[in-house]
ZALUM-599214 format. One record per residue (C-alpha): residue in three letters; z, x, y; residue number from 0. Coordinates in steps of 0.001 Angstrom, whole numbers, plus 500000, padded with zeros to 6 digits. Each point is the difference from the previous one (the first is absolute). Layout:
<rs>
   aa      pz      px      py    i
  ALA       Z       X       Y  NUM
...
</rs>
This chain:
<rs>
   aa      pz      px      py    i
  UNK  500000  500000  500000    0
  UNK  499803  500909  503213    1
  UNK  503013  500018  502653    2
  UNK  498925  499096  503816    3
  UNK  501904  499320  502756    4
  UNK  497909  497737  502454    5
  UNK  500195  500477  503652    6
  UNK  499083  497673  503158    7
  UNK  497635  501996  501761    8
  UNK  500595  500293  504284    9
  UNK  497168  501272  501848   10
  UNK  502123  502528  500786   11
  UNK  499354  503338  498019   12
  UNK  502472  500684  497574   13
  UNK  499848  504251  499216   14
  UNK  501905  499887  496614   15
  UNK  498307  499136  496637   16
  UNK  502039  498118  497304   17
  UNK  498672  498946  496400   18
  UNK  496855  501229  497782   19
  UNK  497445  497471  500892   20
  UNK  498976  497562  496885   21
  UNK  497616  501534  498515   22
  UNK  501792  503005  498701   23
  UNK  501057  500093  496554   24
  UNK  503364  498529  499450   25
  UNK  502984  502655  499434   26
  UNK  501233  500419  496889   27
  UNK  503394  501287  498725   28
  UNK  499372  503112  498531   29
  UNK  501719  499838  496986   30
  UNK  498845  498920  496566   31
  UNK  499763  496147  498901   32
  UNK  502836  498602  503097   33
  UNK  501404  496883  498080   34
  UNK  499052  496987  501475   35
  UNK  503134  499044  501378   36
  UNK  500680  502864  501307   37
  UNK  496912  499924  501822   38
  UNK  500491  496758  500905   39
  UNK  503098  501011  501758   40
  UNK  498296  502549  501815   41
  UNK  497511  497440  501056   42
  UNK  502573  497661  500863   43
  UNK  502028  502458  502647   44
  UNK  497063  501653  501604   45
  UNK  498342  496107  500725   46
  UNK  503378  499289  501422   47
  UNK  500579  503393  502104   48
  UNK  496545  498367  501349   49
  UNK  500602  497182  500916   50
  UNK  503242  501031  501630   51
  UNK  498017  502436  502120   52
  UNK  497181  497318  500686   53
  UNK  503210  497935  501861   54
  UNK  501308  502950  501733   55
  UNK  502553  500631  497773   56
  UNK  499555  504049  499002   57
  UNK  503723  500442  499460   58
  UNK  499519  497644  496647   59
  UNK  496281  501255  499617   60
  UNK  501500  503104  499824   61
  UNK  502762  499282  497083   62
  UNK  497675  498148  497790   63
  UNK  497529  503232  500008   64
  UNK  502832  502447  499513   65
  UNK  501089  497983  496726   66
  UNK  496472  500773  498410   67
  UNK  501231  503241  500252   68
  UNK  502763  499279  496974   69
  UNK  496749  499099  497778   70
  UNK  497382  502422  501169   71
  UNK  499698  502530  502653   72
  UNK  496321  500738  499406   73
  UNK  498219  497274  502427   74
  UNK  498330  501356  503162   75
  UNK  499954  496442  501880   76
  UNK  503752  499349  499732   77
  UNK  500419  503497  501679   78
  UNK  497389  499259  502723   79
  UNK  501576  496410  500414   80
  UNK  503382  501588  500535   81
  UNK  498607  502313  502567   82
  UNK  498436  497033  502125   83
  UNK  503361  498180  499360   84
  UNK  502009  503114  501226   85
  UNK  496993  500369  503004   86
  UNK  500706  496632  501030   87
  UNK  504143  500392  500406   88
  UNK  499547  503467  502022   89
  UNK  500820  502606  497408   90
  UNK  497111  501946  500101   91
  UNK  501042  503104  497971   92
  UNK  500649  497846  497168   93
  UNK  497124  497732  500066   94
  UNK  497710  503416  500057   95
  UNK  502071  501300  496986   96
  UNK  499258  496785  498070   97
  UNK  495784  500523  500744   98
  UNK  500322  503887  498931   99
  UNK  501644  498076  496675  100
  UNK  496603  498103  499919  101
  UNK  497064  502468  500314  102
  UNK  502207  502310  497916  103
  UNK  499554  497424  497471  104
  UNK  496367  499013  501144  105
  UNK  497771  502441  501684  106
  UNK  497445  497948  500582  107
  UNK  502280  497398  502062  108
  UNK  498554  500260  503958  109
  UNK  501650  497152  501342  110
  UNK  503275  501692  498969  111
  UNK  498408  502965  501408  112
  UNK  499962  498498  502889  113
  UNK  503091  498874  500281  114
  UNK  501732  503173  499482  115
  UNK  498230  501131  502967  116
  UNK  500806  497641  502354  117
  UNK  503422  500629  498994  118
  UNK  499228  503809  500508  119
  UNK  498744  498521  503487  120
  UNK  502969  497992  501065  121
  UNK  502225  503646  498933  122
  UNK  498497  502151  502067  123
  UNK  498026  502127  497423  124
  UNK  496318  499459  501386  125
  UNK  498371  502747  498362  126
  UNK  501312  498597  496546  127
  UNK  499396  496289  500666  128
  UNK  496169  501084  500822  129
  UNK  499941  501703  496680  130
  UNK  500882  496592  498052  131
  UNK  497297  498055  502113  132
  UNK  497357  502151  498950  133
  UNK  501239  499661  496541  134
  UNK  500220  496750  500315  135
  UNK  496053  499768  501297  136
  UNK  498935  502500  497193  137
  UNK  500671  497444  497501  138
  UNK  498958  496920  501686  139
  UNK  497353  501333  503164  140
  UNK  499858  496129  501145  141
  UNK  503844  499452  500071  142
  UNK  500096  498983  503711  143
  UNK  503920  499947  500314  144
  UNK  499734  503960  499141  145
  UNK  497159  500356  502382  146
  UNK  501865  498634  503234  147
  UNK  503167  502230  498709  148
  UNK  498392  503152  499728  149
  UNK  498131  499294  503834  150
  UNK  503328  498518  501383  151
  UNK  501646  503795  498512  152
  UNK  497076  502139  501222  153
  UNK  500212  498608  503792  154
  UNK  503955  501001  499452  155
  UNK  499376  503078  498736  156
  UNK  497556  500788  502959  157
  UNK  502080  498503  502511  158
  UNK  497790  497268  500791  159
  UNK  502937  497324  499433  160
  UNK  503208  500484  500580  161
  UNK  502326  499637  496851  162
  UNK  502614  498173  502198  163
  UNK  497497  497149  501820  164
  UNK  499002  499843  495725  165
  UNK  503289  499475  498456  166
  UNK  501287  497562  503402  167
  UNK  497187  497859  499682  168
  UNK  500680  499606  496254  169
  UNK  503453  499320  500109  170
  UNK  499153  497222  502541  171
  UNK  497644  498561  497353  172
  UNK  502454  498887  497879  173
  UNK  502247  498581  502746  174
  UNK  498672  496047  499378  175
  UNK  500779  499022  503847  176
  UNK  496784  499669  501843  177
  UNK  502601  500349  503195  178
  UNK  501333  503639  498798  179
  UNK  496725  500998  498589  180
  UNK  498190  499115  503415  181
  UNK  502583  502630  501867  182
  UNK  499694  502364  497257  183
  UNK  496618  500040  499967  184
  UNK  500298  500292  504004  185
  UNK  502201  503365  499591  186
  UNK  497539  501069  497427  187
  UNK  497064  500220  502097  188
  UNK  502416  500885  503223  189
  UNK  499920  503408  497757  190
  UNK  496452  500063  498958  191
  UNK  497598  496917  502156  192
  UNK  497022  501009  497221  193
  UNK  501651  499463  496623  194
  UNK  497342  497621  498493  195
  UNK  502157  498582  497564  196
  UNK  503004  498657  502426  197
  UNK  497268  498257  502002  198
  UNK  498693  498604  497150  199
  UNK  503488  498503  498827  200
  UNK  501002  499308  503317  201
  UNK  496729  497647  500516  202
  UNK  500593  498416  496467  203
  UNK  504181  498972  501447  204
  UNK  498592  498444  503241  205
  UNK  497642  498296  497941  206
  UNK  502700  498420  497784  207
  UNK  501865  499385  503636  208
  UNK  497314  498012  501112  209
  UNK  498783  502975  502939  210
  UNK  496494  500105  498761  211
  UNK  498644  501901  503348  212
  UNK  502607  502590  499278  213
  UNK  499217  499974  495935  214
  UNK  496535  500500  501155  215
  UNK  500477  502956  502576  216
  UNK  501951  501697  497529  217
  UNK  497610  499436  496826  218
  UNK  497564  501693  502544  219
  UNK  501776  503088  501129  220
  UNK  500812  500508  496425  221
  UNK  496236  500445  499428  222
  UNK  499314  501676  503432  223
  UNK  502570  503106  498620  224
  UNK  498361  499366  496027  225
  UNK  496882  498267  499793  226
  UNK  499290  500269  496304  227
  UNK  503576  498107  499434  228
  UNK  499345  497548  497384  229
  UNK  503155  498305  500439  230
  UNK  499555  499719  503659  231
  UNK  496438  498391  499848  232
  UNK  500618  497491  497387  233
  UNK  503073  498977  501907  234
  UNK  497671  500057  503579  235
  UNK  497487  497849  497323  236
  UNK  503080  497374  499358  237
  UNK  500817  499768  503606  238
  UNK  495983  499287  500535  239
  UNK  500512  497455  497357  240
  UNK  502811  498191  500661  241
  UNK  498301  499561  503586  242
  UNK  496882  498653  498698  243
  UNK  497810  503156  500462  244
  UNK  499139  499679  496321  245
  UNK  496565  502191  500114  246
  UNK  501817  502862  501253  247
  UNK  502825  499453  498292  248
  UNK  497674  500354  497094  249
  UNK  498416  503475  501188  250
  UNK  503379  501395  500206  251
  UNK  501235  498914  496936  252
  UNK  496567  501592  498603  253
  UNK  500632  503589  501269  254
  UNK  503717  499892  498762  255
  UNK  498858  499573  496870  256
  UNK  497372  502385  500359  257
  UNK  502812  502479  501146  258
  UNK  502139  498971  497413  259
  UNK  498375  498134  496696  260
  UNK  502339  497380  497993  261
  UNK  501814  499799  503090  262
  UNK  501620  496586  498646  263
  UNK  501444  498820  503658  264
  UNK  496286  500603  501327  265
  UNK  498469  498295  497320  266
  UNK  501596  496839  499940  267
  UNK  500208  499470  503962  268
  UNK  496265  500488  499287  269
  UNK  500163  497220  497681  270
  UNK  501838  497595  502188  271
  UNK  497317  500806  502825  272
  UNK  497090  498998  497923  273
  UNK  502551  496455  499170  274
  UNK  500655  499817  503266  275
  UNK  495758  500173  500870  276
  UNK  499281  497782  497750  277
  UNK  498382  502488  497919  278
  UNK  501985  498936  496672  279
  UNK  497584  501938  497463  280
  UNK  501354  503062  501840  281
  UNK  502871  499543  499732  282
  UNK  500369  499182  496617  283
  UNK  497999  503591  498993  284
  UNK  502805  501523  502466  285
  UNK  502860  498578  498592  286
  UNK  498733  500460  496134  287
  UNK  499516  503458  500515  288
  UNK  503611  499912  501131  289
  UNK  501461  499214  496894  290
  UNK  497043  502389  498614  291
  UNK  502205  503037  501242  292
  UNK  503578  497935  499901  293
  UNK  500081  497520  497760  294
  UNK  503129  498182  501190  295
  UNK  499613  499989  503438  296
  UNK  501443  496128  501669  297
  UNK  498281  500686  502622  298
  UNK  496296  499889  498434  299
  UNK  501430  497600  497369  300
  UNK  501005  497487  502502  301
  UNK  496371  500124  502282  302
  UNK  498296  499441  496899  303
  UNK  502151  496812  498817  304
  UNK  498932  498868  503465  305
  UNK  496369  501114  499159  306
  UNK  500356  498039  496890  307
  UNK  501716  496796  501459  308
  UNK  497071  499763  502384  309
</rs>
């Protein structure tokens, strides 16, 4: 089987990978003929630590995966779920223990790869973090989370952003008050005006407050300081959308995607566009090959019940 935690996706970028994506081979324990209840047990706790984590509970994510360890210690995923767990409550030496543990165990795991570097990243220990993205990209070349990691450590490395405006506007991130985040962001570009991505996230808050002149002047500085930001357009493409610009909307969507392909977020405002036109055959292909590259997705799922109920 295979173990997944499912996210919500934000428009706003998220740096840190979490699980293998589907399609891998499921782990096994690697030791000979597992009884069936035992592995049934195993199955049991590491479905629970999941869905404790899925609710925001890592604290009793975390104690379900630690008591696989009294049956098997030989499972790279519980070791890379551990680390995200331990990411998520701050301990950062411990969560990057836990994803050495994985690719120890599996050498060919990049998203835990990954992970370990942006640990490396939030320690201090640039040169080392760099070293796991590029790992991480030598085993999967189109693992986009990677990509962004290893740029976002190469412009710290050469002093092109400051590790401080990085690490402030992250913390503010995670703050869930649009009112804080809107003052941290503020302070944040106070220190640096042409960090991309803290105009980007500050456009996406006064969008959620309603301030869609300001969501728009900041969606657009974020592109004047990186204009191949992905992120950035297909969020400029929802604001066009949501105003009733759809053709351009549509064009921007386009050259996210063409920036960065099975860009899920892009894709399905795409789809809602063509919905939206009145171009329902569009959509449909859109929001098919949604589920073509992530086969649960609600969002696709629930355009094409409306497809359907048309």
């Amino acid at each position: 089987m295979r173990w997944i935690i499912v996210f919500m996706l934000s428009i706003l970028l998220s740096a840190c990978a979490v699980f293998k994506p589907p399609e891998k081979a499921a782990p096994k324990i690697a030791t000979p003929a597992a009884p069936l209840k035992i592995q049934s047990a195993i199955d049991s706790l590491i479905n629970e630590g999941i869905n404790h984590h899925a609710s925001g509970n890592d604290t009793l994510a975390i104690a379900c995966w630690l008591k696989v360890m009294n049956y098997t210690d030989t499972i790279p995923d519980v070791f890379n779920y551990l680390g995200v767990a331990y990411q998520k409550l701050g301990q950062f030496e411990r969560a990057l223990d836990y994803f050495k543990r994985a690719v120890q165990l599996d050498s060919a795991y990049y998203e835990a790869f990954n992970n370990a570097g942006y640990m490396l990243l939030y320690l201090n220990q640039f040169d080392e973090a760099k070293k796991y993205f590029e790992k991480a990209l030598s085993l999967n070349p189109q693992f986009e989370r990677a990509k962004d990691n290893l740029k976002l450590v190469e412009k710290i490395l050469t002093g092109k952003l400051n590790w401080q405006v990085f690490s402030l506007a992250e913390s503010i991130q995670k703050k869930g008050d649009y009112l804080e985040e809107i003052e941290g962001y503020q302070k944040v570009l106070q220190m640096d005006s042409s960090y991309a991505k803290a105009h980007n996230n500050l456009g996406v808050i006064y969008y959620y407050e309603g301030k869609t002149d300001s969501a728009f002047k900041h969606i657009r500085l974020a592109l004047y300081y990186n204009p191949d930001y992905p992120e950035a357009i297909n969020n400029l493409g929802y604001l066009h959308k949501e105003t009733g610009n759809y053709d351009l909307a549509l064009r921007l969507f386009f050259k996210a995607l063409t920036l960065k392909p099975r860009y899920i977020g892009a894709l399905n405002n795409l789809g809602e566009t063509y919905y939206l036109k009145g171009e329902l055959q569009n959509a449909r292909r859109v929001f098919e090959t949604v589920l073509d590259l992530e086969k649960n997705n609600r969002v696709a799922k629930n355009w094409l019940q409306k497809l359907d109920s048309l």
